[in-house]
N, C-alpha and C positions, 0 to 999 in steps of 0.2 A: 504494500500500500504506500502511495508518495503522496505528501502532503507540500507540495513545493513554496506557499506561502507560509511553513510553520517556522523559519529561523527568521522572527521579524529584526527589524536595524534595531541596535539600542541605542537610546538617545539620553542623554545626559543633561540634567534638569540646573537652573542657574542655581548656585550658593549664593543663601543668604542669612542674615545672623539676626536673632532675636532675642529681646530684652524681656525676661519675665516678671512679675511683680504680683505676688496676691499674698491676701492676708484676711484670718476672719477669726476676731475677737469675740468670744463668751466661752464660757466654762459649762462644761459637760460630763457625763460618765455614761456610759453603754445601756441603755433598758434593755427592759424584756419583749421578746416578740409579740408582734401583734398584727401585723401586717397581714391579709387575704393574702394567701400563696397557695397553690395547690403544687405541692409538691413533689410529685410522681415520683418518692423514693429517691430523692435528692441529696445525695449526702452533704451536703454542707449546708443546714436547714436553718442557721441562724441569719437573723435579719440585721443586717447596716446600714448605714452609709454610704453611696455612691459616691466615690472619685467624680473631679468632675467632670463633665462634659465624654468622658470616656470610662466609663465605669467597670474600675477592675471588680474582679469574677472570679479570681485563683485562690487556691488555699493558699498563705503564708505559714511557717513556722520559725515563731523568731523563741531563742531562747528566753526566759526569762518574764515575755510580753504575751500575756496570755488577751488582749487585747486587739491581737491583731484582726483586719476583717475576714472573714471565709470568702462572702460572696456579696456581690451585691443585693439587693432589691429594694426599690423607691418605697418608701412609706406612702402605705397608702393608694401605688396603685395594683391594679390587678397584675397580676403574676404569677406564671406556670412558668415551672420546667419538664422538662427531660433528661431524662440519665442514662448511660451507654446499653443498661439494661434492657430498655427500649427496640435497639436496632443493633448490637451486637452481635445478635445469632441468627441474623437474616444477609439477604444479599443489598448490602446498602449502598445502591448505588448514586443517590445525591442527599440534598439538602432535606427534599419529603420526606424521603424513611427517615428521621428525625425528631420532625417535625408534627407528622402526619396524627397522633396521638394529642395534640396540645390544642386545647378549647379555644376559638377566636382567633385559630391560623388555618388556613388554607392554602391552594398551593396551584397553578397552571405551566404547562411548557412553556419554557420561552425557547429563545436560537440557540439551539445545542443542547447536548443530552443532556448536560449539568446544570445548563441556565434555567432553574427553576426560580417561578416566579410568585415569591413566598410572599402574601396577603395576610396582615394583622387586620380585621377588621374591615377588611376590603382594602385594604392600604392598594396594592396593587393589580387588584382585580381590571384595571384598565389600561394597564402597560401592558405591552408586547416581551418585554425582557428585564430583569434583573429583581435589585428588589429596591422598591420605590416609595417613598414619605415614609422612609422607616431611617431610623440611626442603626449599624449596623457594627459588630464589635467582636474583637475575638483577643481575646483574654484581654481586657482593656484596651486592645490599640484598635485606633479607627478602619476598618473596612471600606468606611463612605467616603469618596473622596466626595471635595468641595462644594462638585456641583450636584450633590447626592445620586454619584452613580454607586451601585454596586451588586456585584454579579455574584451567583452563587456557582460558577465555574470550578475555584476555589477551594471548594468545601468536598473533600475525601471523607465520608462520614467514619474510616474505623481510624481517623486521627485524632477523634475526640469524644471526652468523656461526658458533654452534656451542651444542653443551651437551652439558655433564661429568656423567658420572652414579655415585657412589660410592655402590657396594654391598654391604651389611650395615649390622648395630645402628650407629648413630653417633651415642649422645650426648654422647659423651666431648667431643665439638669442637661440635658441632650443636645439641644441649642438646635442649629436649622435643621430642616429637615424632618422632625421629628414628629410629624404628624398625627401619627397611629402609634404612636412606642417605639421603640428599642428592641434589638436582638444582642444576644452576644455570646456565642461560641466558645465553650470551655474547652483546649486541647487535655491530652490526658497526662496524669502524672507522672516521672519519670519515675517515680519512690513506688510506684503505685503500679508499673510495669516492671521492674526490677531484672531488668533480660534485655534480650530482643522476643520479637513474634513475627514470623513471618507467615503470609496469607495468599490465597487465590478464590477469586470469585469466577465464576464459567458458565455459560449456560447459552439459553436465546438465542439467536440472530449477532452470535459470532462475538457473545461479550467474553473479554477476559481478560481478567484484574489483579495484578501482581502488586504485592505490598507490604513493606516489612516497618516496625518500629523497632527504637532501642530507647530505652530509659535504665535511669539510673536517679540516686537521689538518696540524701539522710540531711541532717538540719542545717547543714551548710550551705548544698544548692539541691538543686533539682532538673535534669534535662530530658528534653524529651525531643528527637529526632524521628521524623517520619515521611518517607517515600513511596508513593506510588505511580502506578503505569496502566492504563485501561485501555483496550481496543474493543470497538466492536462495529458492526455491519449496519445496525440500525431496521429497523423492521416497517421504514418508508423509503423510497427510490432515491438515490442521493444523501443518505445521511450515516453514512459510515463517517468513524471518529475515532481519536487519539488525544490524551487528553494523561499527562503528567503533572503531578502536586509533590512537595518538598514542601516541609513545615516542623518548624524548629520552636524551642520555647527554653532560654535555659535562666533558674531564678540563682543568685548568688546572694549568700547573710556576709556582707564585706565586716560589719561589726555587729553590735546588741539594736544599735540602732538604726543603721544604711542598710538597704537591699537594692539591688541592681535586676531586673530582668528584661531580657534581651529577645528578642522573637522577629522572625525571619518567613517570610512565605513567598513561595513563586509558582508560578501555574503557567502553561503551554497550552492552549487548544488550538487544537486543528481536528474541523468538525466541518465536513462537507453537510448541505442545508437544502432541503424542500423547498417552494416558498408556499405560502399559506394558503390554504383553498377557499372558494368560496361554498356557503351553504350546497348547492345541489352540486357541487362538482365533490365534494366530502362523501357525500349519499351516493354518488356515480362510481366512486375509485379513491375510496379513504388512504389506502399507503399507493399510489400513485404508481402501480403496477404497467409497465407495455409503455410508457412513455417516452424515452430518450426518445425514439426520433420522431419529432415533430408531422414527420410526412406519413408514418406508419401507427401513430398515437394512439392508443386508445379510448373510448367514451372519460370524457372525466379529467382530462390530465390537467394541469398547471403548467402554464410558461410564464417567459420573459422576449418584450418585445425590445431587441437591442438592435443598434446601427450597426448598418452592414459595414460603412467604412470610420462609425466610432467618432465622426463628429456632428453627422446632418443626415438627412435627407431620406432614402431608405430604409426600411427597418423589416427583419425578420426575428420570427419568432419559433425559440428556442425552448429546450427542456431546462430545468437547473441543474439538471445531471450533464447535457452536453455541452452546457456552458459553463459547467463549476464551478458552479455557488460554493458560500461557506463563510465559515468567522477561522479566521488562522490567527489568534489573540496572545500577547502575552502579558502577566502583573508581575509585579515581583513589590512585596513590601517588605520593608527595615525598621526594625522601631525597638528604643531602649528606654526604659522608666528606671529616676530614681525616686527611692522614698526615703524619708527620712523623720525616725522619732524625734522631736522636740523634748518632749517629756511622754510620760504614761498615758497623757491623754490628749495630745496632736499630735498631727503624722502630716508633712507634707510631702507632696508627689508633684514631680518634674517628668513631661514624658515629651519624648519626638519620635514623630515617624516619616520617613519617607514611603509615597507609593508612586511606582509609577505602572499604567497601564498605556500596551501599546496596540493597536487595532489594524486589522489586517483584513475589511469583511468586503468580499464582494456577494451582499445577500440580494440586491436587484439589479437593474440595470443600470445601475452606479456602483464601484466600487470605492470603500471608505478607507482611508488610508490615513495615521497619524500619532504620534504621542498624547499621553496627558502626564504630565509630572503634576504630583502635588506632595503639599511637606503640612506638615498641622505639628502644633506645641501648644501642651499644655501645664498649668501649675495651678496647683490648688493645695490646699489648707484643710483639714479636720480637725475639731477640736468635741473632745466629751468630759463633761464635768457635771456637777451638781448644781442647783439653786434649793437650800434646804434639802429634801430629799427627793428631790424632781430630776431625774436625768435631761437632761437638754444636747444637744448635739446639735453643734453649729457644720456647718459648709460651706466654703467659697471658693470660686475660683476663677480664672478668665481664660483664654484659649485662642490661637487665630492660626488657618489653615490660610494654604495659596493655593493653588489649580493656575497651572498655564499651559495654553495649547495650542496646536500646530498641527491642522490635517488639510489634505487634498481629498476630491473624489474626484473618480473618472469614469467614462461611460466605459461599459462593458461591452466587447466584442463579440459578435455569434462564432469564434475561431476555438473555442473551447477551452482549457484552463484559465479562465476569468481572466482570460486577455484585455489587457486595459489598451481603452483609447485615447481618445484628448481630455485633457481636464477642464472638465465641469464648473469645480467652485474650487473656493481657498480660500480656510479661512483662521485666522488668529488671535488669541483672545487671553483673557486672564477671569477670572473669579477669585474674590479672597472673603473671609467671614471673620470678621473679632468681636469677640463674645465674652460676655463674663455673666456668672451664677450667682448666687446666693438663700442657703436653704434652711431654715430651723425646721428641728422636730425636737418636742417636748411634750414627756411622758409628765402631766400635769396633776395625774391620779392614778394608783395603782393600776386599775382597767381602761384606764384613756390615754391619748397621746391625740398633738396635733400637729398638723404641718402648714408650715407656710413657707413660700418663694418665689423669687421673681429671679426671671433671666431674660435679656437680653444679644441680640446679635446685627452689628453695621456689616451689609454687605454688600460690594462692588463688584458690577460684570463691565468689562469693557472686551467689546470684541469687534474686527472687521473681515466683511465675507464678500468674496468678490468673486462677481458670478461669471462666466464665459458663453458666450453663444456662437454659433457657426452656421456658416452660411456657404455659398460661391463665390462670397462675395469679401469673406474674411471673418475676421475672428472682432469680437464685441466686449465689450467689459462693463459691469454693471457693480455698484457699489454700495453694499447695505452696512452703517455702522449703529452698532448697540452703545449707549452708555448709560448704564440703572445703576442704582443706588438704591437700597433699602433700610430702613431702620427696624425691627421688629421687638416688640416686649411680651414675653409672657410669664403673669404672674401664677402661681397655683396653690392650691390651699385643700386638707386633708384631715378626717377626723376619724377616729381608729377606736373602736371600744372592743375590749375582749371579756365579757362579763364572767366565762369559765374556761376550762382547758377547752374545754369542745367547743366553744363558739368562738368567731370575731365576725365583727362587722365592720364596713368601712364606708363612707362615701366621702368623694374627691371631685374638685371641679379644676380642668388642668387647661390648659393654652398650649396653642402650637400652632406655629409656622412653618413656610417652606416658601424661597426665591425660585424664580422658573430659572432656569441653567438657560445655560447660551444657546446650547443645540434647539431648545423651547423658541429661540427666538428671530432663527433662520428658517423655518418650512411654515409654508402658507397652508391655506383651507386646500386647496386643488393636490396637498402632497409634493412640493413641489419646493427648492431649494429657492427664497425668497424672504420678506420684510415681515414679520410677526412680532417687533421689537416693542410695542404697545402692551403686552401681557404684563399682568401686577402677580403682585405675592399674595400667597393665599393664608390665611388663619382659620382658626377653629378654636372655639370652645367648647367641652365637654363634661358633663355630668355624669360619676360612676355612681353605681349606688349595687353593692355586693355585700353576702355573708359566706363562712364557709362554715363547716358543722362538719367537727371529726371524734364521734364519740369517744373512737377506738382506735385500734391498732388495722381494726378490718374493715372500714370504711372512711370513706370521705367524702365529701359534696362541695365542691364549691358554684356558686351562682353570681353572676355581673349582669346587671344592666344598664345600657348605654344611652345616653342621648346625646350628640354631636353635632353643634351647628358651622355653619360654613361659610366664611366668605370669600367671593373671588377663585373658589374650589379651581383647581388645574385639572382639565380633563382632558384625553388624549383619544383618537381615534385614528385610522387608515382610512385613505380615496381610494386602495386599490394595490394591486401588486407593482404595476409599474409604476410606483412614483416612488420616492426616495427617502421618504422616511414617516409617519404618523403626524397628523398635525394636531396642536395644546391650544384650547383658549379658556377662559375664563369664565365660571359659569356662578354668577354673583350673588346666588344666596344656594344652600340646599342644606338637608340635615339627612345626619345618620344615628339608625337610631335600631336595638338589639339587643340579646340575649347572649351570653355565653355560660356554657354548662361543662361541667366537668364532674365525671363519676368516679371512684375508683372502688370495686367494693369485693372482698373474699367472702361468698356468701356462706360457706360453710369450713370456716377453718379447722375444726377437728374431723370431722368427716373423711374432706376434700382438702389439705391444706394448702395443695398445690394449685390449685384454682383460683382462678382471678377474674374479674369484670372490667373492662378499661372501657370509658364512653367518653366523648366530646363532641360537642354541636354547640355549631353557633347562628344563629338567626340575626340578618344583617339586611336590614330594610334601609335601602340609601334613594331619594328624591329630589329632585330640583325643586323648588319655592320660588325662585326666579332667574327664570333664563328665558330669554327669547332669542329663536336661530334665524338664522335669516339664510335660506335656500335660492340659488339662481339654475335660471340655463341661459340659452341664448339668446334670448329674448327678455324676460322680465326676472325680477327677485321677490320673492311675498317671507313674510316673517311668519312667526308659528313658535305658541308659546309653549314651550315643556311645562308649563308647572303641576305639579304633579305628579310627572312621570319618575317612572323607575332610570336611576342615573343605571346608562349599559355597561354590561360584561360584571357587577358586581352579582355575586352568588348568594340567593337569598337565605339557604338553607345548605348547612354540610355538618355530615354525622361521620365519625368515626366510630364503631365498636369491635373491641379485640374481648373474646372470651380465651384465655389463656389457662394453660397446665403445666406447671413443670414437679416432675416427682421430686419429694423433698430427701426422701432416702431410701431405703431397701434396696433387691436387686437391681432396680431400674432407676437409681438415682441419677438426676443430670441429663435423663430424656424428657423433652418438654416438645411443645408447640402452641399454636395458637390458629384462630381461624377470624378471619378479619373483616368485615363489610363495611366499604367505605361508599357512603350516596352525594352525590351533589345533585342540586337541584337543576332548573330549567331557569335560565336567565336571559335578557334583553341584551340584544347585540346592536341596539341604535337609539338615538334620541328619543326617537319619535315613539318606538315601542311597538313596531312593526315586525320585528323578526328575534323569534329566540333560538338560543343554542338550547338543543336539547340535552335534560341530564342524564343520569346515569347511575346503577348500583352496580357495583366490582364485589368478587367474593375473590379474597387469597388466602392460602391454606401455608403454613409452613412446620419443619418439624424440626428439631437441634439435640444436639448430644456434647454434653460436656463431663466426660467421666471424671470420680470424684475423687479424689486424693488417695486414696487409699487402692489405688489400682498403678498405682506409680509413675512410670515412665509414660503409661498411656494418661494419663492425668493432662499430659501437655498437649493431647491433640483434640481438635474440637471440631466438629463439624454441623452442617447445617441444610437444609433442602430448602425449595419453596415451587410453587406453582400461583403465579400472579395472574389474575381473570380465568377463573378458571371456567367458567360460564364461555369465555369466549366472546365476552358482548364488544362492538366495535364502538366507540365513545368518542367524546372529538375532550382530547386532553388538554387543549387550550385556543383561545379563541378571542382575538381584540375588537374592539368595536369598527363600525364600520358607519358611512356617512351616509345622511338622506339623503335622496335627490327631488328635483322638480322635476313635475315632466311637462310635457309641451304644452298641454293641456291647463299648467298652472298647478296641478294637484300635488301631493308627496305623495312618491311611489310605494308600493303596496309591498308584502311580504313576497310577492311570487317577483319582483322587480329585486329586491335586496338581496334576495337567496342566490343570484350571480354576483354579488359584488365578491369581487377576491379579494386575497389579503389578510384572511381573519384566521382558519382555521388549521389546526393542526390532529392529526388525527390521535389518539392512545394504542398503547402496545395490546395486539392481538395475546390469544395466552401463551405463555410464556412458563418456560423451567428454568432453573438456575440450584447452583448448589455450589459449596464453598468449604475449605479449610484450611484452618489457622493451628500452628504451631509453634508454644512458646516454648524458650529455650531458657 
C-alpha cells in the first residue's frame, strides 16, 4: 500500500518568549466531596480543583504532601468518567469505544477512521470533522489549538487509562471554546504498567493493529511510552488507511516540592476518503461498490467534478478512488509543566506546549495544503485554607495561546493520485487568545459548598486570502482581508448540597463562548472559497439542575437537566460535494434544552456477582427562537423563518446499554463479556426540517479472557473477540447538514428534492469480527 502524501514538509513555527504573572490570594484547606460525578469505577474518585484553563487529571505522588490533586472535576458541574475497564478487552479502535458508555456524549464519522466526531450535548452534532465547542485535554496539556480545532486522529485508545468528561458552558475555567464542556484524556500509568505489553488487534476489512507500551515508575517519576501502527482496507471504496501514534508522558518529584512532567504526542495519517453521499445515493450503494470508473459506474456512486487541465474550463467527472482523495495529516505536540508547593496549601503551575498540525487533504476538488503552528502558556495559583472551619479554595490564573498559519489549495486533476493543478487561494493569518480565570468554592456548611467565577478571554484573528481565477485570458486575483477582535466574559456560579452519603445534589448556571476561527471566515453560502468575515462570536448561558443517589456499592443513578440558551449560535452546513469546504453563519437566538441519564447497577451481587447493568441516554432537544434564512436562485430571494425548528444533524435521542458478566472466581475466573445495544434516533439534516437521517439500533456481542494469577506464566496473556452489528443493519454513521434551496417556482424544495443533495452522508461498518491479544511482560 503507498500513501505518497504521508511524509508531509515540517515547518518550523516563529520563537517567541512570554512573561507570566498570576497570583490568587485567600486561604483555604481541601473539603469533602460533593460534587454530581458519576463515576464509572474511576479510581481516582476524589474531587478538586482544576488547574487552570488546562486542567491536570494525573495522579501525583509527592512525599510527605498528602494534599496533592488526583484528578480534576469543576465543582458543581456535571461529570462522568470512564476507566480502561471500559474498553480494555475489546477491539478499540478510536475515541467511541471510550466514550460510547458516558451519559451526554455521543459520537458521528468524520474524515478518516479515527476522526471521530465526539458531541457533548450536541457540541458537534453539526460538524463534519473533529471535535468542536469542546476544550479538549490530555493529561492537562491542551489538545485544542487556538482556533478550536481538534481531531480525534490522535487518540490510540489502549494508551490510556480513562477520560473525564464535564458537561455544560465552561468558560469560566476553560476559557474559548468551551461551549459544551471539556474532555481530557488520562494516558496510563507507568507505576501502574510496571513492564512492557505488547498487542495486536485483527479482524474486518483488512484491520491490523500493532502496539506495544513500557512503563515504569515508584515516587520519584513515572513514565509511560507508547507506540502504535494500524492498517486496514476500510469497508467503503477508497478508504483504506495507515495511521501511526507515539505518546509519551514522563512525571519527575525534582524535590518535596517541584515536579516537572513532560508529554510528547505525534500522529501520521494517511487515510485514503469516500466523499459523502447524498440521501438516495446512500439507499442506492451505501459503501460505494462498482464505482472507480466513472464510464462503467454503478446505480448510486459519488464523484468529483474536476478540471481536465486544473485551471478552467472543462471538467470531468471522477471517482474519489480514481482521483485519490484522502487526509495524509501530521500533529506532533510538546508540552512541559512545572508545579510548584509554596507551602501545604498552594501549588502553583507553569505549563507550555507547542503543537503543530500539518494538512495534507485533497478531500474534493481542491486540495488543502498547509501548517498550523501554535504555542499556548499557562500559570496559575491554588490556594486551600480555612475561614473558621469553612474550607474555601481559591483559583486563579491567566493563559494566552498563538495559532499562525500558512496554507494553499489547489484544484485537483482527473490524472489520478490527487494531482494538483493551479492554485486556487492562499491564505495567511494569525489567531491568539489571552485569558485569565478566577474561581472560589466554599464548603460554607458541612452539607453545602458554593461556587463562584468569572473568566474572561481578548481574542484576535487577523488573516488575508487571496483568491485566483483562470481564464484564456489569464490568471485574476481577488482579495479578502479579516480583522476581529473579541472580548468575551463569562461569569458562573454553583450550589452543591450532599444531605447523606447516598445523595448530592447540584445546580449550576455556567457561561460560555466561542470566536469563529479564520477558516469560518473565508467560505460563503454557495460552499465556495470567499468573504464571510461578518460572522460574531457566539455565547450561551446554561442552567444545570442534577442529583445523583448511590445507596451502595451496587448501584448508582445519576440525572442532569439542561436548559441552554444561545446567542449568535455558529452553525455549519455543506452546498454539496463539489464545493470546498461547509459554510458557518450565525443563527441569533436558539436554546438547548435535555436530559442526561446514567445507570450503573449489579442487580444481584451474591447471586450473580459478576453481572453488571451499564445504561446512558441523553435526550437533546436543540431549536432556533430566531433565525430567518434567506434562500435565492436565479431569479429572486424570499426569506423563511426557522423559529421553531429543530437546529439539523443534532440527535434527539441516544441510548447506550451494556449488560455485562465477568466470573469473579472458580474455574472460569477472568472469562467475561458483554452484549451491547446502542440506538440513535432519526434526526433533521436541514433548516427547514424537510429531510431526516434515519436512525438506527446496533447489537454487538463481545467475549475476553484474562486468566488469573494463579495460572502463572499464562497470567500474562489476554485475549478478546467481538462481533460489531451483528444484525447486519446498514446505518448511515455520520451525516452533516445540508442546505435549502428555492426552486423556480419560489417554493423551498421538498424532501424528494434534498434526498440528492450530496455531501452529507457516510455510511457505518457492515458486520464485522475482530479479535485481539495482548501480552504483558
Amino acid at each position: 500500500m503507498s500513501y505518497p502524501y504521508g511524509n508531509a514538509r515540517r515547518f518550523s513555527g516563529m520563537a517567541f518568549g512570554f512573561v507570566m504573572l498570576s497570583c490568587a490570594l485567600a486561604y483555604g484547606a481541601e473539603g469533602k466531596e460533593t460534587v454530581s460525578s458519576f463515576k464509572d469505577d474511576h479510581p481516582d474518585s476524589k474531587l478538586v480543583k482544576p488547574v487552570f484553563h488546562r486542567g491536570e487529571t494525573e495522579q501525583i505522588t509527592v512525599t510527605g504532601n498528602s494534599r496533592a490533586p488526583a484528578t480534576v472535576r469543576p465543582a458543581g458541574q456535571t461529570t462522568f468518567s470512564s476507566n480502561r475497564s471500559n474498553y480494555a478487552s475489546q477491539v478499540a479502535q478510536s475515541v467511541a469505544d471510550m466514550v460510547v458508555t458516558i451519559p451526554g456524549v455521543s459520537f458521528t464519522q468524520g474524515n478518516g477512521p479515527r476522526d471521530t466526531v465526539v458531541s457533548v450535548r450536541g457540541s458537534g452534532d453539526r460538524q463534519s470533522y473533529g471535535l468542536k465547542n469542546l476544550q479538549v485535554l490530555e493529561d492537562g496539556f491542551p489538545m485544542t489549538q487556538p482556533d478550536g480545532t481538534a481531531r480525534a486522529d490522535l487518540i490510540d485508545p489502549h494508551a490510556y487509562e480513562g477520560v473525564d468528561v464535564f458537561e455544560g458552558p465552561a468558560s469560566t475555567v476553560y476559557g474559548n471554546y468551551a461551549m459544551n464542556g471539556a474532555i481530557n484524556f488520562r494516558t496510563r500509568k507507568g507505576a501502574d504498567i510496571h513492564g512492557a505489553e505488547l498487542g495486536s488487534d485483527f479482524g474486518s476489512f483488512g484491520l491490523f493493529n500493532t502496539y506495544a507500551t513500557l512503563g515504569f515508575g515508584n515516587r520519584r517519576y513515572d513514565l509511560m511510552i507508547f507506540g502504535s501502527d494500524v492498517w486496514g482496507k476500510g469497508f467503503i471504496a477508497n478508504s483504506r488507511y495507515n495511521t501511526s501514534t507515539e505518546n509519551m508522558r514522563l512525571r519527575l518529584n525534582l524535590t518535596e516540592t517541584d515536579r516537572l512532567v513532560f508529554k510528547v504526542v505525534n500522529n501520521q495519517t494517511n487515510a485514503y476518503l469516500p466523499v459523502r453521499l447524498s440521501l438516495n445515493q446512500y439507499q442506492t450503494n451505501p459503501y460505494q461498490q462498482g464505482c472507480y470508473s466513472a464510464a462503467s459506474a454503478a446505480a448510486g456512486c459519488a464523484s468529483v467534478s474536476l478540471l481536465k487541465n486544473g485551471r478552467y474550463g472543462d471538467k470531468e467527472a471522477i471517482s474519489p478512488e480514481a482521483a485519490g482523495l484522502g487526509r495524509f495529516d501530521r500533529r506532533t505536540i510538546v508540552g512541559l509543566r512545572w508545579e510548584h508547593d509554596f507551602n501545604p496549601h498552594t501549588t502553583w503551575r507553569n505549563q507550555f506546549t507547542y503543537d503543530q498540525r500539518h494538512v495534507n487533504q485533497p478531500t474534493s476538488p481542491t486540495t488543502f495544503v498547509g501548517p498550523y503552528n501554535s504555542y499556548a502558556v499557562s500559570s496559575d495559583v491554588t490556594n486551600r485554607a480555612l475561614i473558621g472551619h469553612s474550607p474555601l479554595e481559591t483559583f486563579g490564573g491567566i493563559s494566552f495561546d498563538y495559532l499562525d498559519y500558512g496554507y494553499q489549495t489547489y484544484n485537483v486533476m482527473p490524472l489520478g493520485g490527487a494531482s494538483r493543478g493551479a492554485m486556487t487561494t492562499e491564505s495567511y493569518g494569525h489567531q491568539w487568545n489571552l485569558g485569565a480565570r478566577f474561581q472560589e468554592d466554599w464548603h460554607f456548611a458541612p452539607k453545602w459548598h458554593v461556587v463562584i467565577g468569572l473568566g474572561g478571554t481578548y481574542s484576535d484573528i487577523g488573516a488575508t486570502e487571496t483568491l485566483y481565477g483562470y481564464s484564456a485570458a489569464g490568471m485574476t486575483r481577488r482579495y479578502v482581508t479579516a480583522n476581529r477582535f473579541f472580548f468575551n466574559l463569562a461569569p458562573e456560579g454553583a450550589l452543591i448540597y450532599a444531605p447523606s452519603k447516598a445523595w448530592t445534589f447540584h445546580t449550576r448556571v455556567g457561561t460560555a463562548y466561542g470566536t469563529p476561527s479564520a477558516s469560518n471566515l473565508f467560505i460563503t453560502p454557495q460552499g465556495q472559497y470567499g468573504n464571510n468575515t461578518q460572522i460574531e462570536s457566539q455565547s450561551s448561558v446554561g442552567v444545570d439542575l442534577g442529583a445523583d443517589w448511590h445507596p451502595d456499592d451496587t448501584l448508582r443513578i445519576q440525572a442532569t437537566g439542561f436548559y441552554e440558551f444561545y446567542n449568535n449560535e455558529l452553525v455549519s452546513q455543506s452546498a454539496g460535494v463539489n464545493t470546498v469546504g461547509t459554510y458557518t453563519f450565525n443563527a441569533p437566538a436558539s436554546q438547548h434544552r435535555g436530559i442526561v441519564l446514567g445507570v450503573d447497577w449489579r442487580p444481584l451481587p451474591k447471586t450473580l456477582p459478576g453481572g453488571r447493568i451499564k445504561l446512558s441516554y441523553t435526550y437533546d432537544n436543540q431549536i432556533y427562537t430566531n433565525y430567518t434564512e434567506v434562500l435565492s436562485n436565479s431569479t429572486l430571494s424570499r426569506s423563511f423563518s426557522r423559529n421553531g425548528n429543530a437546529i439539523p444533524g443534532v440527535i434527539p435521542n441516544f441510548l447506550n446499554a451494556r449488560f455485562l458478566y465477568d466470573q469473579p472466581d472458580g474455574p472460569a475466573e477472568g472469562l467475561g463479556g458483554y452484549a451491547e445495544v446502542t440506538w440513535r434516533d432519526s434526526y433533521w439534516l436541514d433548516n427547514a426540517n424537510q429531510l431526516k437521517a434515519p436512525g438506527y439500533a446496533l447489537l454487538n456481542l463481545e467475549v475476553h479472557y484474562n486468566p488469573p494469577a494463579r495460572f502463572g506464566w499464562a497470567h500474562r496473556l489476554h485475549w478478546y473477540c467481538e462481533v460489531q452489528n451483528v444484525a447486519n443493519q446498514t446505518y448511515i454513521a455520520g451525516a452533516t447538514n445540508i442546505s435549502d434551496t428555492l426552486l423556480s417556482n419560489g417554493q423551498q424544495a421538498g424532501a424528494g428534492t434534498l434526498a440528492n443533495s450530496t455531501g452529507s452522508i457516510y455510511a457505518g461498518s457492515p458486520r464485522a469480527y475482530f479479535g485481539g491479544v495482548r501480552l504483558s511482560l
